[in-house]
C-alpha positions, 0 to 999 in steps of 0.5 A: 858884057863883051868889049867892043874890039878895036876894029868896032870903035873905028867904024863906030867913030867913023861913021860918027864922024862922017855924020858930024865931023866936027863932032868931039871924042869923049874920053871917060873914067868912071871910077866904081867900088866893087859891084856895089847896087850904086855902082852898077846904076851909075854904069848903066846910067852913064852907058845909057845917056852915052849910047843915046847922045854920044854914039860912036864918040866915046871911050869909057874906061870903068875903074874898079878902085879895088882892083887898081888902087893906084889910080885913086890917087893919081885922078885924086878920086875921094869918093866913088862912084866918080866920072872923069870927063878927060877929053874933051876939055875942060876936065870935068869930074861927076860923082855920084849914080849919075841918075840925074840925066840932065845935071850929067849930060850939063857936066859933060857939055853934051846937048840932047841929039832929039832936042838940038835935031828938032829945035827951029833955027831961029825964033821965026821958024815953026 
């Protein structure tokens, strides 16, 4: 996969931003072991519900536990796959695949675009 550049995630943010400016960044670490069949399905997981709901808002950092063993200590990761929610506040941590979509997008406190764009703005409204 090809990281997107500096300049893609600004006018990826702003345009974010112009369409919900009060809309908040979401900075993520999810902390993998390796290439593992579990951890590849919680980065896919995890990009799928972001590119849906969270487009243009979001940093995700994915962290090879291997590769970079002192941050397991530091984030105090036991198990992984683990997702770090740092930004915006509370932090939040999530482990596991990540495949329940509902229980990961209530961890996160992210509300389904299609859900909150399409609900009536009070119980009269049809």
């Amino acid at each position: 996969m090809k990281p997107a550049t500096v300049r893609d995630k600004t006018a990826a943010r702003e345009a974010a931003l112009a369409v919900e400016p009060d809309a908040a960044h979401y900075r993520l670490r999810l902390f993998v072991t390796g290439t593992t069949p579990r951890s590849a399905r919680a980065m896919q997981n995890l990009w799928t519900i972001c590119e849906d709901n969270l487009q243009g808002r979001y940093d995700l950092e994915v962290i090879d536990i291997y590769q970079y063993p002192e941050h397991v200590k530091a984030e105090q990761i036991v198990v992984t796959p683990t997702l770090v929610k740092q930004c915006p506040l509370p932090v939040r941590k999530l482990i596991g695949d990540l495949s329940d979509r509902v229980r990961v997008m209530a961890g996160l406190d992210i509300t389904p675009r299609q859900l909150s764009d399409k609900a009536p703005k009070n119980e009269h409204d049809t």
